[in-house]
C-alpha positions as CSV (number, residue, x, y, z in Angstrom):
1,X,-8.6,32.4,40.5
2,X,-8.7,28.5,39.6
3,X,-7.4,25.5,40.1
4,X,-6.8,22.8,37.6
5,X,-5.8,19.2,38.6
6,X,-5.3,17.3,34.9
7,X,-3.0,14.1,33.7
8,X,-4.0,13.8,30.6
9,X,-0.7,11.2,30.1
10,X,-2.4,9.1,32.6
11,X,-5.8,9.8,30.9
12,X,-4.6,8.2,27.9
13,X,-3.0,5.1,29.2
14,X,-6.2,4.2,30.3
15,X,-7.6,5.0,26.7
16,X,-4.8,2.4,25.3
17,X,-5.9,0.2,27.6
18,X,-9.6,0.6,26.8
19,X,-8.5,0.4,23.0
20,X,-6.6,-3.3,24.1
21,X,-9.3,-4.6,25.7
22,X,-12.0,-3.4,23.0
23,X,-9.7,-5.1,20.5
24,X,-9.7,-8.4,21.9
25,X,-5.7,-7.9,23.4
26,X,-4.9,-10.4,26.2
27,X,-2.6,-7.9,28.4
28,X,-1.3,-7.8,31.6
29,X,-1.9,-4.8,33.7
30,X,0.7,-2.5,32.7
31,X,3.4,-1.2,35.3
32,X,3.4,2.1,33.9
33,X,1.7,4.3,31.9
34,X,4.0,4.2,29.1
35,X,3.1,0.4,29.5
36,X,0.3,0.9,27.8
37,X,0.6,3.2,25.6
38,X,4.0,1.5,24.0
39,X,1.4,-1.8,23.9
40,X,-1.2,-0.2,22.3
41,X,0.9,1.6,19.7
42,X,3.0,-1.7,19.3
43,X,-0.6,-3.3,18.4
44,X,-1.8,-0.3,16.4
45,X,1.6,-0.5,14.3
46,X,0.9,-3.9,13.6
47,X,-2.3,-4.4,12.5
48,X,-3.3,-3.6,8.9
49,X,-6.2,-1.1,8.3
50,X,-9.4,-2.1,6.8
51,X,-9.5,-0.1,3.9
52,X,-9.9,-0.4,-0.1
53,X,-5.9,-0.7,-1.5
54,X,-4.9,-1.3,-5.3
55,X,-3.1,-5.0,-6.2
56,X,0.2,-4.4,-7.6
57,X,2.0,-8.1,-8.3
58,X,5.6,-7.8,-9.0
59,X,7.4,-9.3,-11.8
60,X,8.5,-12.2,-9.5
61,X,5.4,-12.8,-8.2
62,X,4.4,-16.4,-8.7
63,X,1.5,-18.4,-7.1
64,X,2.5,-22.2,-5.6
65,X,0.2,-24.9,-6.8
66,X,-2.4,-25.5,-4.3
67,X,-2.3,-21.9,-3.9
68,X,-4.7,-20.7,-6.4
69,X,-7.7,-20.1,-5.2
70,X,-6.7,-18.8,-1.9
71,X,-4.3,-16.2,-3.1
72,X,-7.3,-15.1,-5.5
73,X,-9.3,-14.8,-2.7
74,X,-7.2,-13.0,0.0
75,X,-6.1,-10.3,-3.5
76,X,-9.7,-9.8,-3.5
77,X,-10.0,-8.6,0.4
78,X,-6.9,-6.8,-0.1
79,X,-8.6,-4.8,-3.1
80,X,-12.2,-4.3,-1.7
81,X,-11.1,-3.1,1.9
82,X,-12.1,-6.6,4.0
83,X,-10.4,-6.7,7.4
84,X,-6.8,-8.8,6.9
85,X,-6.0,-9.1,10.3
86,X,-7.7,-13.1,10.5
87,X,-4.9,-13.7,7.5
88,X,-1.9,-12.0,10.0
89,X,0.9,-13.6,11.9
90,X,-0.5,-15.6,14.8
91,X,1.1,-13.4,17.1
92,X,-0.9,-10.8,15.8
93,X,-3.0,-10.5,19.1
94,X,0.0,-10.5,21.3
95,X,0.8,-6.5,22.1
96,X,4.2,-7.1,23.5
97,X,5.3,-9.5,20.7
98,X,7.5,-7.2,18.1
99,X,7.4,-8.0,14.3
100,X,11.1,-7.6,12.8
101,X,10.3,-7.9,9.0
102,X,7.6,-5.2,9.8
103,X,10.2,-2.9,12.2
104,X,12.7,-3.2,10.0
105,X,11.8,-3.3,6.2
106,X,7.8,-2.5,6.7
107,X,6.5,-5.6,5.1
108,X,3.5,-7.6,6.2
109,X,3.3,-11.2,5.8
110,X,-0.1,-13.3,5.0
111,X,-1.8,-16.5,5.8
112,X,-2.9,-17.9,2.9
113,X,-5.9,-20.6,4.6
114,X,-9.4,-20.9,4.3
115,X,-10.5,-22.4,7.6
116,X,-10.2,-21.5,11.1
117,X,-7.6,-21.4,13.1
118,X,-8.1,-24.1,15.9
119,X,-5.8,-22.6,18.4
120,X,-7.7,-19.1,17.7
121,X,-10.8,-18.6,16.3
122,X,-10.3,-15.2,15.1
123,X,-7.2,-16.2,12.9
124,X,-7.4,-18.3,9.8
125,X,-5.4,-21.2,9.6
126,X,-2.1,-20.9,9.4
127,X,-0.3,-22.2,6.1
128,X,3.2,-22.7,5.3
129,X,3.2,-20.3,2.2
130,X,2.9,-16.8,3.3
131,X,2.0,-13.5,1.0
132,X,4.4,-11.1,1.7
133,X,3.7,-7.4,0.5
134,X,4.1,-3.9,1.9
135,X,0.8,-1.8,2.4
136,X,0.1,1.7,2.3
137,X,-3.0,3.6,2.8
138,X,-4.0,3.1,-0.3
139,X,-1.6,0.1,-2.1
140,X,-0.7,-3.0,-1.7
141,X,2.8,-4.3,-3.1
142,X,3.0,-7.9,-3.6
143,X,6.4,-9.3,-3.6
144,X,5.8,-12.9,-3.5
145,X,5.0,-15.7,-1.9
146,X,7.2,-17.7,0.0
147,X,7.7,-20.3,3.1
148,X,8.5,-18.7,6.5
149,X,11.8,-16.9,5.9
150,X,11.0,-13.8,7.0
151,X,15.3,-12.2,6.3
152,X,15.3,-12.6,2.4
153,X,17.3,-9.8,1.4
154,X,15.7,-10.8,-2.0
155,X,12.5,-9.1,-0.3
156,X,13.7,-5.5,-0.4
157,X,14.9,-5.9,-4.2
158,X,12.0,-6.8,-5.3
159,X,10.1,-3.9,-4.0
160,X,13.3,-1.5,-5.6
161,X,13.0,-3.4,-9.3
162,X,9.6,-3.2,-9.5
163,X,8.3,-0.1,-7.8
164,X,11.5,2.0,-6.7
165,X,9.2,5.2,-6.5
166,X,7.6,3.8,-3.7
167,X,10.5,3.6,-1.6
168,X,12.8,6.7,-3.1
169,X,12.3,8.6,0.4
170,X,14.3,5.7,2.2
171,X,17.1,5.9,-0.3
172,X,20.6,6.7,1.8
173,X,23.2,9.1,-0.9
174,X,26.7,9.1,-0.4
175,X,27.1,5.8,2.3
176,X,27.4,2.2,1.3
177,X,25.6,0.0,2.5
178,X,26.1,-4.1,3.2
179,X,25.6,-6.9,0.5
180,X,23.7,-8.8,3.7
181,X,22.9,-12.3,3.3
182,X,20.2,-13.8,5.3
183,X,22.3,-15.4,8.1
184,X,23.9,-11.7,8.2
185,X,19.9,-10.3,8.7
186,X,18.8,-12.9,11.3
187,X,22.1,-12.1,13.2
188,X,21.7,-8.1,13.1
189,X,17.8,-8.7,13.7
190,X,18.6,-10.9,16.9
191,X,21.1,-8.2,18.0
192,X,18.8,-5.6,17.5
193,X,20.9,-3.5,15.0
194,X,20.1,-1.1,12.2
195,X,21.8,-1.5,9.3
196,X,21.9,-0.1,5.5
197,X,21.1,-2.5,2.8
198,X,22.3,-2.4,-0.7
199,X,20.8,-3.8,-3.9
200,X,22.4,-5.3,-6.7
201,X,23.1,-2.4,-8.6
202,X,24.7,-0.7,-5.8
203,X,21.5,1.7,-4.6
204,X,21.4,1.7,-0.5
205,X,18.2,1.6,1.3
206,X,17.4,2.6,5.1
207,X,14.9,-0.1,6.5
208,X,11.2,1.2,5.6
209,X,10.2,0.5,8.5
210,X,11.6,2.8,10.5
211,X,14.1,-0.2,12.6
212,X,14.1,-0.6,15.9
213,X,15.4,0.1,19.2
214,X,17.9,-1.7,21.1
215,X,15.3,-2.8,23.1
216,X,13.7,-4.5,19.9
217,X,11.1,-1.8,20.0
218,X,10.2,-0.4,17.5
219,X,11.6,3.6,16.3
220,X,8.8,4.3,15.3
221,X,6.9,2.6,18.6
222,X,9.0,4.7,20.9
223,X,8.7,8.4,18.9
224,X,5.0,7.9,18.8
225,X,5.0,7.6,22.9
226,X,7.4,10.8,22.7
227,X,4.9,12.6,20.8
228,X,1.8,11.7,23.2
229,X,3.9,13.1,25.7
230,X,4.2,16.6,24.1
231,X,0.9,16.4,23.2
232,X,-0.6,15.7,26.6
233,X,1.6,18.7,28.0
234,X,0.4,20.8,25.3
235,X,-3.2,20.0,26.0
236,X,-3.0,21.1,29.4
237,X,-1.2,24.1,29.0
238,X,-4.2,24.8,26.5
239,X,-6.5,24.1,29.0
240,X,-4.5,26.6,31.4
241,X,-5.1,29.4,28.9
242,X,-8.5,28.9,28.1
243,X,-9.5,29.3,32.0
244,X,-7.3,32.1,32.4
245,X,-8.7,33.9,29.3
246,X,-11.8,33.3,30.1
247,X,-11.5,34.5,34.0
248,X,-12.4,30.9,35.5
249,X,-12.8,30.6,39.4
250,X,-13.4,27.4,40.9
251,X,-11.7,24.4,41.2
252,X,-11.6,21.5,38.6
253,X,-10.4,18.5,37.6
254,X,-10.0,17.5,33.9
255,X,-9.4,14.2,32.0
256,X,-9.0,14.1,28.8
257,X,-11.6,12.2,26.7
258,X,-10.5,10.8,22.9
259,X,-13.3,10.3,20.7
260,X,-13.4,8.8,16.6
261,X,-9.9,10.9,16.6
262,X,-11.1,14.1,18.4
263,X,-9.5,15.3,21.7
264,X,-11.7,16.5,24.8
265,X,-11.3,18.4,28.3
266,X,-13.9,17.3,30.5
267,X,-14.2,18.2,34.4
268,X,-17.4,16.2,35.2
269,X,-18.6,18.4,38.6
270,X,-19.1,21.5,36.6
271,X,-20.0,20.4,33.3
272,X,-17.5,21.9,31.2
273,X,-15.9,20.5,28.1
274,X,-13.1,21.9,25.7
275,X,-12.5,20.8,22.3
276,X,-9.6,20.8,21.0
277,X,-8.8,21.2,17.4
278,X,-5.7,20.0,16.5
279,X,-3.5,20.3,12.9
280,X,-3.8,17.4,10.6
């Protein structure tokens, strides 16, 4: 017979908090586990990847004077995989601030400075213009570049006249959606309310981004924390089975370890680690 003490939920709120810390977050102690973990995938979320992504412009794209050789330059980190988060909103180190243009229509906006920030030296300056563009693993979508006006429905028709492929999945059939100005946007935003959008031709999008709670979470924020949850308890009924099949006696006392993306059960007084392989 055997014993097994585990929390591997507990486990990894303490890795979220780790991954804070390592990441240069300025964070209170969480209350609670979910705390963390909300914080840390709020951050996560957030943050663009370092990672090589092809430059698409859009037909609207146009560069201010002034501009030139700074856009030039921030394209060329884009393209060759440099880390962008120096050129991110200035709240970007912030794990509790929420990013509604990101929450709701999944688009990224960029500084377009030089020099360093003097308020934080790990942020560029701050400029008025911003590069606004929506990133996936492996593309970058430039609609334009704007001042600070971060409810342009003008953002999201861009993205359908130029690359509508890219955002066909989002595409509601059969339910119309609103002709929302940007007073209408800031309003639902500040509310925290969902809402369709509709192009000029009359196609109707659901945010990319997934929207947000009425919390001002983020969806996709909170059915990440959902699935850590189910995860955890599925690790430890794992961990059940694999001491029961192989006729453990003792007592121990797991945590769960997370390592470059790989999941381990470790109970330090005997030794004995599990690996877990889990499906892509």
């Amino acid at each position: 017979m055997f014993t097994a003490i585990m929390d591997f939920f507990a486990d990894y709120g303490q890795e979220a908090q780790r991954w804070l810390d390592g990441a240069g977050y300025r964070v209170r102690p969480p209350e609670t586990v979910e705390d963390a973990i909300v914080k840390y995938l709020n951050a996560a979320k957030r943050r663009i990847s370092a990672r090589p992504r092809t430059v698409l412009l859009s037909n609207e794209f146009q560069i201010p004077l002034g501009y030139e050789q700074s856009v030039k330059e921030l394209l060329r980190k884009i393209e060759e995989g440099e880390d962008l988060v120096p050129h991110q909103s200035r709240f970007i180190f912030q794990s509790e601030k929420q990013d509604a243009l990101l929450n709701d229509w999944d688009i990224h906006h960029l500084h377009l400075g030089n020099g360093v920030d003097p308020k934080d030296h790990r942020l560029i300056e701050g400029t008025k213009h911003l590069l606004f563009a929506r990133l996936t693993e492996d593309t970058a979508y430039c609609i334009n570049i704007a001042v600070h006006v971060f409810t342009l429905p003008h953002m999201v028709e861009v993205l359908h006249l130029n690359w509508p492929e890219s955002i066909a999945r989002f595409r509601v059939y059969g339910v119309p959606g609103e002709n929302l100005s940007e007073c209408d946007i800031k309003a639902l935003r500040g509310a925290n309310c969902n809402a369709l959008i509709s192009m000029s031709d009359g196609t109707t999008y659901w945010g990319m981004g997934g929207g947000y709670m009425s919390s001002g979470t983020s969806t996709e924020v909170m059915s990440g924390l959902v699935q850590i949850k189910r995860l955890c308890r599925n690790l430890e009924s794992s961990v059940r089975d694999h001491l029961n099949k192989t006729n453990a006696v003792g007592n121990f006392k797991f945590n769960l370890r997370i390592q470059d993306g790989h999941f381990f059960a470790e109970d330090r007084s005997s030794g004995l680690t599990i690996a877990f392989l889990l499906e892509e």
